[in-house]
C-alpha positions in Angstrom: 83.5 334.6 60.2 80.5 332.2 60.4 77.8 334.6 59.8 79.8 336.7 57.1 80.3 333.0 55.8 75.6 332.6 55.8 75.4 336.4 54.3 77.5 335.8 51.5 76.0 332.1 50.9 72.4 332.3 51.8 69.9 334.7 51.7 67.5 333.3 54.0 69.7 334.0 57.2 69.1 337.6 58.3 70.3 339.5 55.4 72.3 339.4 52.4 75.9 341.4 52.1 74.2 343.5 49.1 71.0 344.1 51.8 73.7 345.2 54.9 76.1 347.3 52.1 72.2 349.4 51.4 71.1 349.6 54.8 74.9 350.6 56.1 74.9 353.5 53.0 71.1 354.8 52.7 69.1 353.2 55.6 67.4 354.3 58.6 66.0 352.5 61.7 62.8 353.0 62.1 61.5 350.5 64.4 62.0 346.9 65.9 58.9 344.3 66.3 58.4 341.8 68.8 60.4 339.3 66.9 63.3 340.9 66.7 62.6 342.1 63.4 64.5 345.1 62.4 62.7 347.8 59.9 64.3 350.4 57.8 63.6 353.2 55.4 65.9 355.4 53.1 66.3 356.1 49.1 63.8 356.1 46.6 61.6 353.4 44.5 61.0 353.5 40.5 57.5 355.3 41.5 59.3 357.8 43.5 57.9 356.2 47.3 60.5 356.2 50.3 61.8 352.1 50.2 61.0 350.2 52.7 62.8 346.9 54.0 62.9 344.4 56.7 65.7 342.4 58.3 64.9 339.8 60.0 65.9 338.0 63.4 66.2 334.8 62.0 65.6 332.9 58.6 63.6 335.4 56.5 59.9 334.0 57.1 57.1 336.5 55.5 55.0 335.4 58.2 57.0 336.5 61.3 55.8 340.4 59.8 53.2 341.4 62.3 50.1 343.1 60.6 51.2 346.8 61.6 54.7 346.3 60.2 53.3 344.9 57.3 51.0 347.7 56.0 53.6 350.0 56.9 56.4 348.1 54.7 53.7 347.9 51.7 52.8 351.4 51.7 49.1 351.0 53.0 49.6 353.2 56.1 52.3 356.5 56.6 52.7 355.9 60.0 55.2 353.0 61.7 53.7 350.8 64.2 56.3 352.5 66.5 55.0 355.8 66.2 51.2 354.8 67.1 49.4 353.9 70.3 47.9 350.8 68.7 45.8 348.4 70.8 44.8 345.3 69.5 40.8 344.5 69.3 39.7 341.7 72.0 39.0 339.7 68.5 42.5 339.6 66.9 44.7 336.5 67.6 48.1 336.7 68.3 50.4 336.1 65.7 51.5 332.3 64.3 53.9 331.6 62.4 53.5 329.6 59.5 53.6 325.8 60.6 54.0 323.7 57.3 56.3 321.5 57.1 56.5 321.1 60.9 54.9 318.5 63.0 52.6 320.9 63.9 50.9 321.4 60.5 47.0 320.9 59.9 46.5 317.7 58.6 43.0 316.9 57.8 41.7 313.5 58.5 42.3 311.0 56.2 45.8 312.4 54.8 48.7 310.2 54.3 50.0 312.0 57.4 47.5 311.0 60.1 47.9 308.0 62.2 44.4 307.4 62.2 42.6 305.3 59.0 40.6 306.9 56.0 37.0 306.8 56.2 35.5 304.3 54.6 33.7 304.8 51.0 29.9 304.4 51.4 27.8 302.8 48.1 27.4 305.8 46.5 31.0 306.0 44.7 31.7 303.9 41.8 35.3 304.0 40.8 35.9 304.7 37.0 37.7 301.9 35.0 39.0 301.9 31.5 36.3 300.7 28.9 33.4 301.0 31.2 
């Protein structure tokens, strides 16, 4: 009851009950990721192209798409990440997910965020003031 309670409330939590109603009448599995992510295909686009669609593990975070599942879902390659012997170059970095609004977020020094202080201004900044 909970989770048909968060599908028919939110759409950020897995899917939506209009999203499992499509995927139950015209979807098909395709593949899973190494989130959890769950990728389907089935009926057609305005343009005529096979639709493509992701549910997700958890709450629905762009960023949790790993690159090969992402070109597939936009149409950029034919072939699902599944259906490839892919190896990643010695240069790519494993995936992150998107850390802002976390703790672990970049904050450059001198934000409001940092513990530390804000560099000081040297002489060669002079504040603007009305009627100068």
């Amino acid at each position: 009851m909970n989770k048909f309670l968060l599908q028919f409330f939110t759409w950020w939590n897995g899917q939506t009950l209009g999203t499992r109603f499509h995927t139950w009448r015209k979807g098909t599995k395709v593949g899973e990721d190494e989130f959890g992510n769950i990728y389907y295909q089935g009926g057609k686009t305005s343009e005529g192209r096979t639709r493509r669609w992701v549910i997700y593990k958890d709450i629905a975070e762009a960023s949790q798409v790993p690159p090969g599942w992402h070109g597939w879902l936009h149409h950029k390659v034919d072939t699902a990440p599944v259906d490839e012997n892919y190896l990643a170059r010695e240069w790519q970095k494993p995936h992150l997910p998107n850390l802002t609004g976390t703790p672990l977020a970049y904050r450059p020094r001198g934000s409001v965020l940092t513990p530390e202080d804000r560099p000081r201004v040297t002489g060669d900044y002079d504040a603007w003031t009305p009627g100068s």
